[in-house]
ChimeraX commands (.cxc) that place a marker at each C-alpha (Angstrom):
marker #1 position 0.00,0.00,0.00 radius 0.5
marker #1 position 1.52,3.46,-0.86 radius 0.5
marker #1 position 1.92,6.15,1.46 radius 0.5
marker #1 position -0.04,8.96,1.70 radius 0.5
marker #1 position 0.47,12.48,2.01 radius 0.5
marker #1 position 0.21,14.15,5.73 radius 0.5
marker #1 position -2.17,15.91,6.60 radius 0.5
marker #1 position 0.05,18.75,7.14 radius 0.5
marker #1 position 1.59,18.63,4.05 radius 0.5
marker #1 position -1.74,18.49,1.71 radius 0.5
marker #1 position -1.53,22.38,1.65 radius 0.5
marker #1 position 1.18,22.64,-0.60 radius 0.5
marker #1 position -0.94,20.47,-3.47 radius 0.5
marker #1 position -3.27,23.38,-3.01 radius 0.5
marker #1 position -0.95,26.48,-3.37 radius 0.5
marker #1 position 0.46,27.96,-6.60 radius 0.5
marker #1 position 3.32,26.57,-5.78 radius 0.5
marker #1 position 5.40,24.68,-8.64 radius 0.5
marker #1 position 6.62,20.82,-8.23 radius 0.5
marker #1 position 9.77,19.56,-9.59 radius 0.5
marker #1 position 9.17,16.45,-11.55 radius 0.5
marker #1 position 12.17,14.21,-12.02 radius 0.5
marker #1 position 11.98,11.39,-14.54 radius 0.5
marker #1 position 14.18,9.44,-16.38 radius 0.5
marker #1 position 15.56,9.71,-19.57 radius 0.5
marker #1 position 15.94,6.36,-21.85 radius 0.5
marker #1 position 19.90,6.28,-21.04 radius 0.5
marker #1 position 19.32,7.31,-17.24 radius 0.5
marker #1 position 19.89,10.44,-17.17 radius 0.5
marker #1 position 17.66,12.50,-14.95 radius 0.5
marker #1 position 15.28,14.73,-16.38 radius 0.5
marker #1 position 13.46,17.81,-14.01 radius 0.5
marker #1 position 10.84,19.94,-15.00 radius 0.5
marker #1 position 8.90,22.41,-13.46 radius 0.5
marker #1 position 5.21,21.20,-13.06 radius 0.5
marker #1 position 1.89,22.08,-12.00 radius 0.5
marker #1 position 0.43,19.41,-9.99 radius 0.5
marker #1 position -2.55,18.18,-7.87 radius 0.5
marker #1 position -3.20,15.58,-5.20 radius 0.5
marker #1 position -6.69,13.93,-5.03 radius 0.5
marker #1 position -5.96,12.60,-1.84 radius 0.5
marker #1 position -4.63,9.26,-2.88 radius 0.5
marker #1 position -2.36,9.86,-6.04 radius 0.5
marker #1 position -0.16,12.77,-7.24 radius 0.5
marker #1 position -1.66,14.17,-10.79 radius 0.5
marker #1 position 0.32,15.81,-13.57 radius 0.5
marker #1 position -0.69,16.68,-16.83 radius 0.5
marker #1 position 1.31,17.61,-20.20 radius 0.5
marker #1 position 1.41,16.98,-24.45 radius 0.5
marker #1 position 1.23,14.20,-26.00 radius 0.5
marker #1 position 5.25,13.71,-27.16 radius 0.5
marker #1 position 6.95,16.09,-24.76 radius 0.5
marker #1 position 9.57,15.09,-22.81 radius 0.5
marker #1 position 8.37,14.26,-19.68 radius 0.5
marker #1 position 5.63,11.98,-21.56 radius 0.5
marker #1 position 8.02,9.96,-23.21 radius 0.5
marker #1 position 10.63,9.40,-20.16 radius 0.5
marker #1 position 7.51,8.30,-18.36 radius 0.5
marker #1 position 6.13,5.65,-21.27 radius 0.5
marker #1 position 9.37,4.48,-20.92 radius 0.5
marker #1 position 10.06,4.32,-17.22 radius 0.5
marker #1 position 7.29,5.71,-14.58 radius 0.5
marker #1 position 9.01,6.03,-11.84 radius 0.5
marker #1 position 9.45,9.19,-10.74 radius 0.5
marker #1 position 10.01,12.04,-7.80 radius 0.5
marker #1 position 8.73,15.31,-6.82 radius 0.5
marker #1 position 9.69,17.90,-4.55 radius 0.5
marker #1 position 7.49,20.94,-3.53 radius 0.5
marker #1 position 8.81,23.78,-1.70 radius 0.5
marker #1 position 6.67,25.62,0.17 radius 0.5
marker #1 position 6.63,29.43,-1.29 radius 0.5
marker #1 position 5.86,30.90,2.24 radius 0.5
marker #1 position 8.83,29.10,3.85 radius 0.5
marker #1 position 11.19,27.92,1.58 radius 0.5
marker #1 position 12.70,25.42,4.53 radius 0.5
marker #1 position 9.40,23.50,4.08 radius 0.5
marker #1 position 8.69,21.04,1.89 radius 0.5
marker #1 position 8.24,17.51,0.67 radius 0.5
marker #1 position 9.14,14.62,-1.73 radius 0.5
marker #1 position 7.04,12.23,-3.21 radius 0.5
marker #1 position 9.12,9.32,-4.90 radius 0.5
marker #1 position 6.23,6.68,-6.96 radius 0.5
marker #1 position 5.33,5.44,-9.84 radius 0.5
marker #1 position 3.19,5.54,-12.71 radius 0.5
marker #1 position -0.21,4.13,-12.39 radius 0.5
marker #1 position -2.21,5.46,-15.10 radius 0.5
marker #1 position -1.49,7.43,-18.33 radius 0.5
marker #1 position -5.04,8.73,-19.92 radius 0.5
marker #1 position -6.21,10.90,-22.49 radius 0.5
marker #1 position -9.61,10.87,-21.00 radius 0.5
marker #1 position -10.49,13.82,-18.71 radius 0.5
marker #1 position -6.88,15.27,-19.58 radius 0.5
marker #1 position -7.99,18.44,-21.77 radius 0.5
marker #1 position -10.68,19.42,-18.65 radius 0.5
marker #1 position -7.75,18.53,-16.13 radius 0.5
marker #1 position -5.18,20.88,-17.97 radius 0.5
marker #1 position -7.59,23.61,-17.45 radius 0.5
marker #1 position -8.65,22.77,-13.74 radius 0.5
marker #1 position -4.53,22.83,-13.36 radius 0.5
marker #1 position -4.47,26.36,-15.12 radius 0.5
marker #1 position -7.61,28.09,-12.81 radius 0.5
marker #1 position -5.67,27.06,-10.02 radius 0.5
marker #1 position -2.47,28.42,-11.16 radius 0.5
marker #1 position -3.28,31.22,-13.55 radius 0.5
marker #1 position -7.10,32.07,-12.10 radius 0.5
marker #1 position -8.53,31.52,-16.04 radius 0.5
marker #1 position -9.09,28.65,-19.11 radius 0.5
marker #1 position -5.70,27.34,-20.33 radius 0.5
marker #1 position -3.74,29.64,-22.75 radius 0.5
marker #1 position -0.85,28.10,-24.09 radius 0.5
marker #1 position -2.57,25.18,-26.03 radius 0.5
marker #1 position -1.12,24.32,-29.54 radius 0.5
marker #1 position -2.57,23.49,-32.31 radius 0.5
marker #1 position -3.31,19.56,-32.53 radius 0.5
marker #1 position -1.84,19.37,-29.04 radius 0.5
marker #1 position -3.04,16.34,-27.40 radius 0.5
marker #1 position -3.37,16.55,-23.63 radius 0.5
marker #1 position -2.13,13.47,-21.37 radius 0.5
marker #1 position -2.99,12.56,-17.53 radius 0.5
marker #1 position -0.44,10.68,-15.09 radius 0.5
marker #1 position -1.65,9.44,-11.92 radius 0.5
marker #1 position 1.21,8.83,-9.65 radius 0.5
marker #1 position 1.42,6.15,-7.05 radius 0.5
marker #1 position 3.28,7.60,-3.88 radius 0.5
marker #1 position 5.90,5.08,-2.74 radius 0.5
marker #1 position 8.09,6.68,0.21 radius 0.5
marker #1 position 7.08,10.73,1.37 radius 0.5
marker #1 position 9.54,12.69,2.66 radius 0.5
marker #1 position 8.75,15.91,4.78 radius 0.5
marker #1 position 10.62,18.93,6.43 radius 0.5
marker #1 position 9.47,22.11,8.40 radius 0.5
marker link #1:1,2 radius 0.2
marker link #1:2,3 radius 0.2
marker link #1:3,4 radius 0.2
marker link #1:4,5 radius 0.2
marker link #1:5,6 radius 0.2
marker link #1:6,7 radius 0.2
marker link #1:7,8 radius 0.2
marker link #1:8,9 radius 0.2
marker link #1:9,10 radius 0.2
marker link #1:10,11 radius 0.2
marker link #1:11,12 radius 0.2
marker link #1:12,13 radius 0.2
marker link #1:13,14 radius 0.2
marker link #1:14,15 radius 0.2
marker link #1:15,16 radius 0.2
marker link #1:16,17 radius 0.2
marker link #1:17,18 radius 0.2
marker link #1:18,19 radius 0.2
marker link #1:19,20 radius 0.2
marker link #1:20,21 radius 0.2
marker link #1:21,22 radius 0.2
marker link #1:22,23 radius 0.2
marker link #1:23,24 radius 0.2
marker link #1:24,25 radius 0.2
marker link #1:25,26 radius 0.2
marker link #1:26,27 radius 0.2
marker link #1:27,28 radius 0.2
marker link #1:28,29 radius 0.2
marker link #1:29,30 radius 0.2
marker link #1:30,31 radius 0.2
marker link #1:31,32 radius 0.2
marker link #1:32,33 radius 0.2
marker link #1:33,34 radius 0.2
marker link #1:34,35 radius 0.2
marker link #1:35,36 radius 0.2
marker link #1:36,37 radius 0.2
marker link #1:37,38 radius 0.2
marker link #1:38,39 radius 0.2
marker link #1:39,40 radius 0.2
marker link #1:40,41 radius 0.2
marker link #1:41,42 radius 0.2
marker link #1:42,43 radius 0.2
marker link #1:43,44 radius 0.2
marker link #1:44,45 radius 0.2
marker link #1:45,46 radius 0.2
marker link #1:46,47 radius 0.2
marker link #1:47,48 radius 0.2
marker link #1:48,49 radius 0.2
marker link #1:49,50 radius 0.2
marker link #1:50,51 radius 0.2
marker link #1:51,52 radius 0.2
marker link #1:52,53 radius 0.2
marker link #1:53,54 radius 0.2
marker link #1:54,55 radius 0.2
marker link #1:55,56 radius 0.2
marker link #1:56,57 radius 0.2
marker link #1:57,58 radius 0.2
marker link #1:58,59 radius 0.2
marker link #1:59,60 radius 0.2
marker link #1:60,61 radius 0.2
marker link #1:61,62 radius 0.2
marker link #1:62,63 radius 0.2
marker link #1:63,64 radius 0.2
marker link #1:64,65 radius 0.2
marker link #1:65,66 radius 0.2
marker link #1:66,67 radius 0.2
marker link #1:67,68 radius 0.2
marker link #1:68,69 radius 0.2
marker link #1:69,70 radius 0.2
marker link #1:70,71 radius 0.2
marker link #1:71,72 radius 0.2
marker link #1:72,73 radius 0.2
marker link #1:73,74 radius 0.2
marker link #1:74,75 radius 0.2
marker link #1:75,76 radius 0.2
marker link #1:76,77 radius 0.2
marker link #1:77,78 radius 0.2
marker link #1:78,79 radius 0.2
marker link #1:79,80 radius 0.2
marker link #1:80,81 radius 0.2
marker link #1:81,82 radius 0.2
marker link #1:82,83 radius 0.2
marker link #1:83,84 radius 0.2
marker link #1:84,85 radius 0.2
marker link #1:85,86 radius 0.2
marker link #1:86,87 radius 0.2
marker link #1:87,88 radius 0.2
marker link #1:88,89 radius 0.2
marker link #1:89,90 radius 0.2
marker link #1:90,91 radius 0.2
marker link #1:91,92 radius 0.2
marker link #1:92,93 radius 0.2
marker link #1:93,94 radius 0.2
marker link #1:94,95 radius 0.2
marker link #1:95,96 radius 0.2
marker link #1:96,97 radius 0.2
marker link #1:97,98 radius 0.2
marker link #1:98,99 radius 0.2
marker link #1:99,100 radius 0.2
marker link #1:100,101 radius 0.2
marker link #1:101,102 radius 0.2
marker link #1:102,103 radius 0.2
marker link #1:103,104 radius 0.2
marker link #1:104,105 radius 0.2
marker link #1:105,106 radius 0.2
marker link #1:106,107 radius 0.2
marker link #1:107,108 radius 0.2
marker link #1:108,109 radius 0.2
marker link #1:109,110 radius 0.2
marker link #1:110,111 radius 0.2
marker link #1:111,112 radius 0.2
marker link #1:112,113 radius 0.2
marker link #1:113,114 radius 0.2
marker link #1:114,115 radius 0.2
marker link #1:115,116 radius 0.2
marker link #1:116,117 radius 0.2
marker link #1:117,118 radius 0.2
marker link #1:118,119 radius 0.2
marker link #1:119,120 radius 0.2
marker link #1:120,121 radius 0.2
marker link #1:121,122 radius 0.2
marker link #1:122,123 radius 0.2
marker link #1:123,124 radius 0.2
marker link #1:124,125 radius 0.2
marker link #1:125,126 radius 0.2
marker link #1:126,127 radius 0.2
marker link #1:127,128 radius 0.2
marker link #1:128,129 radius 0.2
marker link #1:129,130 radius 0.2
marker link #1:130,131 radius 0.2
view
């Protein structure tokens, strides 16, 4: 059973604050990129295109970490190390905006055309907490 996220930690899923994903790329290499993300109170959610980076290190490996740092006290934060448990179109294009309400406070602007929108739920393995 995965861990979950502590109570006192749940906050920073709800802030503006930006994760750092970390994923792998096909030779190893780590990958980061700066994310929006939610927590549904079970599993980490991200959302990007179809064919971007992050979507193709995680076709081809889903594990993953994420570290948030809390924008009101930058000694706070916490890690979430998981893995992949679902990759969907379905829902994505309504999440992407739900993500960009949140973070922008309107509809999501920087859509391209014949950009295809992608869902990862993430799995939380280990959580790791300071402050």
């Amino acid at each position: 059973m995965a861990n979950v996220i502590p109570d006192k930690f749940v906050d920073l899923f709800k802030k503006k604050a930006l994760a750092s994903l970390a994923t792998l790329m096909p030779d190893g290499r780590p990958q980061v990129t700066p994310v929006w993300c939610e927590y549904d109170g079970r599993q980490v959610l991200i959302n990007t295109a179809i064919g971007r980076q992050k979507d193709k290190n995680l076709v081809h490996d889903g594990r993953v970490a994420l570290s948030i740092t809390d924008p009101d006290n930058p000694y706070r934060y916490i890690e979430v190390r998981g893995r992949v448990a679902e990759r969907t179109e379905v829902g994505a294009d309504a999440h992407i905006d739900h993500l960009a309400q949140k973070y922008l406070g309107t509809k999501y602007p920087y859509r391209q055309a014949g950009e295809k929108r992608v869902l990862f739920r993430i799995e939380p393995e280990s959580v790791t907490t300071m402050g």
